[in-house]
VMD Tcl script that draws the C-alpha trace (Angstrom):
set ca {
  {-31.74 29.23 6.72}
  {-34.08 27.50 9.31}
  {-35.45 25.13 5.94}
  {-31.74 24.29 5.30}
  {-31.19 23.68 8.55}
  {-34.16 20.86 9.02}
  {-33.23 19.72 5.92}
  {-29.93 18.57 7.24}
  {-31.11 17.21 10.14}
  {-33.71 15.04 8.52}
  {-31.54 14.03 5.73}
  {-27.70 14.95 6.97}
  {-25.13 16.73 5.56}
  {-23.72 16.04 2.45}
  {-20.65 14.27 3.89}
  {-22.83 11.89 5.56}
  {-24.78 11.10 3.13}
  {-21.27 10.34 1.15}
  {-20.28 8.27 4.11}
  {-23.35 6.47 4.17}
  {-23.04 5.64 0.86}
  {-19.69 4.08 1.62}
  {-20.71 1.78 4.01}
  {-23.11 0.29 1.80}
  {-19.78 -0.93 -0.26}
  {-18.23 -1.78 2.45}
  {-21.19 -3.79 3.63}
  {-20.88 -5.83 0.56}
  {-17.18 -6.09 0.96}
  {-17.88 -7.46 3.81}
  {-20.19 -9.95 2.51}
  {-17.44 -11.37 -0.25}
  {-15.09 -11.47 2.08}
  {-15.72 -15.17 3.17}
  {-15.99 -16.17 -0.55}
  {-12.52 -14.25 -1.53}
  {-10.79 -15.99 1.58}
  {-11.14 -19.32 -0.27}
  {-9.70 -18.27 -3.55}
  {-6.14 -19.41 -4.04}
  {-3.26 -17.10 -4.58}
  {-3.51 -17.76 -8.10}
  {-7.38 -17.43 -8.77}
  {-7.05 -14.12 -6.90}
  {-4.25 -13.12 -9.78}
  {-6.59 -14.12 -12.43}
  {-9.61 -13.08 -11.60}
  {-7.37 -9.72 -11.19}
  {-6.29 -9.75 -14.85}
  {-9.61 -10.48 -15.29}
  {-11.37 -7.77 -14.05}
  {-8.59 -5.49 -15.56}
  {-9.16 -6.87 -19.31}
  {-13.27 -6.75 -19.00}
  {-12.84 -3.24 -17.33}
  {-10.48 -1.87 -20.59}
  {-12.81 -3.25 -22.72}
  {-16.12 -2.02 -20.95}
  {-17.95 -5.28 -20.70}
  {-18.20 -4.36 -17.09}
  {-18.14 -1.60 -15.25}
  {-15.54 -0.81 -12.44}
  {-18.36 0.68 -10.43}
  {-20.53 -2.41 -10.25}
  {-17.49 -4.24 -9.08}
  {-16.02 -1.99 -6.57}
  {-16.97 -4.25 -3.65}
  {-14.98 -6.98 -5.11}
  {-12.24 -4.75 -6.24}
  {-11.65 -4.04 -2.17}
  {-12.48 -7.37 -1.14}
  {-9.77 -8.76 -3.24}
  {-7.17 -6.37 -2.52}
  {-8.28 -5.83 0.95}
  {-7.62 -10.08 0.94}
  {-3.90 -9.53 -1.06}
  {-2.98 -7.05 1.89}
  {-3.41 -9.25 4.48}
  {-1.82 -11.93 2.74}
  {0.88 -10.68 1.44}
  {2.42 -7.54 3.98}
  {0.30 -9.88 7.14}
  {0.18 -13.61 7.07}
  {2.89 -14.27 4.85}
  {5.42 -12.74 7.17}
  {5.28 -16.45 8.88}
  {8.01 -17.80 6.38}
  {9.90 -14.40 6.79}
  {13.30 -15.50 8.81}
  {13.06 -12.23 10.65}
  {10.28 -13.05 12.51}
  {11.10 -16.09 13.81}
  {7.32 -17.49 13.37}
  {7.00 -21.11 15.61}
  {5.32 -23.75 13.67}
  {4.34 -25.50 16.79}
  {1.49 -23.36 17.28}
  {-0.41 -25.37 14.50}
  {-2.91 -28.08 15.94}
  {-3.58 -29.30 13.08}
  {-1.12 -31.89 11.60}
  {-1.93 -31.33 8.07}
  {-1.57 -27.16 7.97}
  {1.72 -27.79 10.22}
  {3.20 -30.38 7.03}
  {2.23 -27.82 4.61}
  {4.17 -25.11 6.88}
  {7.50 -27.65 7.03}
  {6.92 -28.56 3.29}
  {7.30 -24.64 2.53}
  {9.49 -23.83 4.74}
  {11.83 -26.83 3.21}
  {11.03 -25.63 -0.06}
  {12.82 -21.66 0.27}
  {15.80 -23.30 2.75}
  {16.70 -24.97 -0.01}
  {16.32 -21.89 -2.66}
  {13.69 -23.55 -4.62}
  {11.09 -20.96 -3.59}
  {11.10 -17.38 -2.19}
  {9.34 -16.67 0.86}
  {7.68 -13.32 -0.67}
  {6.56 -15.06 -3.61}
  {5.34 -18.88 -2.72}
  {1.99 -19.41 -3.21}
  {0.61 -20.45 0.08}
  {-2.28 -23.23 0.57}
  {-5.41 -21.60 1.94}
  {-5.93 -23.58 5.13}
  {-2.99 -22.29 6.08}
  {-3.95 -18.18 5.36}
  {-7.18 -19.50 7.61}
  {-4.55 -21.30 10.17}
  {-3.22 -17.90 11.11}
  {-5.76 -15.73 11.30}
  {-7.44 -18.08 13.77}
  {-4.17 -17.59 15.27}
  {-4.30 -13.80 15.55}
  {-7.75 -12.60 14.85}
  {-6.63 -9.15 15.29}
  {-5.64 -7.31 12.32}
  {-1.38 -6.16 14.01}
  {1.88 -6.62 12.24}
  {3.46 -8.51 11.60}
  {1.37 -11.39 10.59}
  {-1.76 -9.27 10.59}
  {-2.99 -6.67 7.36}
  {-6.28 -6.64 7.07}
  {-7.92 -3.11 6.10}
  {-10.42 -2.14 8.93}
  {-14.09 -1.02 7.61}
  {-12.78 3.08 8.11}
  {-10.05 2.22 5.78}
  {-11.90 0.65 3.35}
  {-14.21 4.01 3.36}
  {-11.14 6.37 3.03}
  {-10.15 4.07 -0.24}
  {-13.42 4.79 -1.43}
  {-12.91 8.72 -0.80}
  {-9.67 8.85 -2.18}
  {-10.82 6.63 -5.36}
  {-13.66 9.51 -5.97}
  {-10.88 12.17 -5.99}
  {-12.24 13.71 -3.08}
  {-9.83 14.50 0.36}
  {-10.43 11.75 3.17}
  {-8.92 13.36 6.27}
  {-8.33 10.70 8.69}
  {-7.01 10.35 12.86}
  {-3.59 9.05 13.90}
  {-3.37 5.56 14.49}
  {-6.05 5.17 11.21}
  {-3.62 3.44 8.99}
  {-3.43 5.98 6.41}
  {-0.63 4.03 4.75}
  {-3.46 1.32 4.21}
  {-5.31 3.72 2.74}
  {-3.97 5.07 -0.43}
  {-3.19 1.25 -1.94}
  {-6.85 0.79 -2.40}
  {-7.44 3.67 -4.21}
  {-5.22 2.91 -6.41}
  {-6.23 -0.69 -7.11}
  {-9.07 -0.06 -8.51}
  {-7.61 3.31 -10.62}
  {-5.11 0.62 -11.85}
  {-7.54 -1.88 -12.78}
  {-9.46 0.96 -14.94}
  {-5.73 1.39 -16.70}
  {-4.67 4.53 -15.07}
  {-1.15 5.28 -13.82}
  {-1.63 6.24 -10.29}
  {0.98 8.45 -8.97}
  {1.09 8.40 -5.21}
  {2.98 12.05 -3.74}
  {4.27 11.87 0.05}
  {6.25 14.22 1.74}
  {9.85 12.54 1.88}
  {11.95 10.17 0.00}
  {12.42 7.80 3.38}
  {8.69 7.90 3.34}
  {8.17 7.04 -0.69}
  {10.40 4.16 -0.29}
  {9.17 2.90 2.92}
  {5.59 2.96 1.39}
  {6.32 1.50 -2.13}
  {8.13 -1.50 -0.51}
  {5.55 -2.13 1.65}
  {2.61 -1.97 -0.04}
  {4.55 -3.84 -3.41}
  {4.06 -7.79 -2.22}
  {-0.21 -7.10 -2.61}
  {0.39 -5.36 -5.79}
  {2.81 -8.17 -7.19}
  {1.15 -11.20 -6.33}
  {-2.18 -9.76 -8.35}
  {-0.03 -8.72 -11.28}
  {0.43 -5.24 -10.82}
  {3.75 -3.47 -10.48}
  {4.71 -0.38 -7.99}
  {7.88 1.91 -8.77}
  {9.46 4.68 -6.53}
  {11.27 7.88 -7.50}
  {14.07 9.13 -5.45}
  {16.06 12.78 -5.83}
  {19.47 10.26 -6.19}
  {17.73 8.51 -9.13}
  {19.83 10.01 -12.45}
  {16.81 12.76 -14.01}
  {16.62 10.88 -17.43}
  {17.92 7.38 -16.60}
  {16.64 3.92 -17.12}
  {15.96 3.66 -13.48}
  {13.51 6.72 -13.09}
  {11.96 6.02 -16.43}
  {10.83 1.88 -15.36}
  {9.31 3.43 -12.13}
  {7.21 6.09 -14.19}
  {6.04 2.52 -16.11}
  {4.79 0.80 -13.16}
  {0.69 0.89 -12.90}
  {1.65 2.63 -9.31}
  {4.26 5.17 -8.37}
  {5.45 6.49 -5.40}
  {6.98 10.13 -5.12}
  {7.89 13.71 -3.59}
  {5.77 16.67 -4.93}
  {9.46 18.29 -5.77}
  {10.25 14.89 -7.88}
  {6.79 14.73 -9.71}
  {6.94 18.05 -10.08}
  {10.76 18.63 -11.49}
  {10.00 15.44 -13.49}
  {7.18 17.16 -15.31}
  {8.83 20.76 -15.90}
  {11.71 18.47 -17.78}
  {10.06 16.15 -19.75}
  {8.24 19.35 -21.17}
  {11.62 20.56 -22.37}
  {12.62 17.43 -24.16}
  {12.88 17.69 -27.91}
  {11.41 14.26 -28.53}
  {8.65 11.99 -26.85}
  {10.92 9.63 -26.31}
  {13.12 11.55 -24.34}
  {10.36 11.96 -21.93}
  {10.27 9.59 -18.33}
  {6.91 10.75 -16.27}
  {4.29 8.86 -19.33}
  {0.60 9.67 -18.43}
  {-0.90 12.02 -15.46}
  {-4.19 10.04 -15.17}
  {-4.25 9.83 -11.38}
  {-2.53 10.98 -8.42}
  {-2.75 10.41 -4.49}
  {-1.32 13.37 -2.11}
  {-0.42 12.48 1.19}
  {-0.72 15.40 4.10}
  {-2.52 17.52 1.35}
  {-3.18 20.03 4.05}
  {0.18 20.61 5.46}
}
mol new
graphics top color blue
foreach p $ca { graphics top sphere $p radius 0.5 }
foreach p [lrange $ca 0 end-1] q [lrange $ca 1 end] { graphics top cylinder $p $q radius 0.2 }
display resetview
């Protein structure tokens, strides 16, 4: 007992070694990150679909690549549910605040662009300079133009991504959390099923999270207890990469697609990964 004891002292527990572990990912996260900043919207899509092809066909492996994996999603977040929220009419974002004439034209040019129903604002690829623009703006990571995953996010991903529980504080972002995960599951051509406690909550999430997903060519789906238990509607969210849910909804889903006479019949697909949220309660 004493031995183990020294042992642990002198080497740590097993969790920190785990978490140690971590933040040598996250350390090279870290290290991309000014390197995955420059890509456009689009090079971040195909380099994406990139990474998903060579991954299915095991010319790479997903574990020499999880640093980028969670530098580029980690870069889609705060794009895409952060910085892109400038062009979102509900906001009310002020131009003015660019000094620089040239990142303030390609604001107006934008801008000009979805007034006029040519473009939508959650979809427009946006210039770089203009990503950097605002987050010399606000360098803290706060909605609504902020999304950037803090380091103790990144290591809960990394948890979660392992299949092991990552039990985080209040005020954590354990919303942020969960989307990582699942990136990289996704990219390795699992279905990720995400479970949560409440249909408010598995909508709220799904919508949230979907823009990052989306804009690198992945789709997210949601099941709610109005959705008709067979229909089209239920069945297209079971076929997105990630899917949002109750434990009842999963759970129902899975007792009736075991009853069906045919395949076909069937709406949940493949139960290759799942997420719970509040796994203690």
């Amino acid at each position: 007992m004493f031995l183990g004891k020294a042992l642990t002292k002198v080497f740590g527990s097993r969790n920190d070694r785990l978490i140690k572990r971590y933040r040598k990912i996250v350390t090279q996260v870290n290290e991309l990150e000014p390197k995955i900043s420059q890509m456009s919207d689009a090079q971040l899509r195909a380099r994406t679909l990139e990474m998903k092809d060579q991954f299915l066909h095991k010319t790479h492996s997903s574990r020499d690549a999880l640093p980028e994996c969670l530098a580029i999603m980690r870069e889609s977040m705060d794009r895409n549910i952060g910085i892109r929220n400038i062009f979102n009419p509900e906001h009310s974002f002020d131009p003015e605040v660019f000094k620089d004439d040239k990142i303030f034209n390609a604001f107006a040019e934008i801008e000009d662009r979805i007034i006029a129903g040519l473009s939508n604002w959650q979809t427009v690829e946006i210039p770089v300079g203009i990503y950097q623009a605002v987050r010399e703006l606000f360098p803290d990571s706060r909605p609504p133009f902020r999304a950037r995953c803090f380091d103790v996010q990144l290591v809960g991903g990394l948890a979660l991504y392992e299949g092991k529980i990552a039990e985080m504080a209040t005020g954590e972002g354990k919303t942020f959390v969960a989307p990582l995960a699942c990136f990289i599951r996704a990219l390795e051509g699992y279905r990720c099923h995400v479970v949560t406690v409440n249909d408010y909550l598995v909508r709220r999430d799904a919508l949230w999270v979907r823009p990052a997903f989306e804009a690198l060519g992945l789709s997210v789906g949601f099941i709610q207890a109005d959705m008709d238990a067979g229909g089209e509607s239920r069945r297209r969210s079971y076929e997105c990469n990630i899917t949002y849910g109750t434990n009842s909804e999963f759970g129902f889903d899975y007792l009736r697609d075991n009853m069906k006479e045919r395949a076909d019949l069937q709406v949940q697909g493949p139960l290759d990964f799942a997420i719970v949220d509040e796994v203690d309660s």
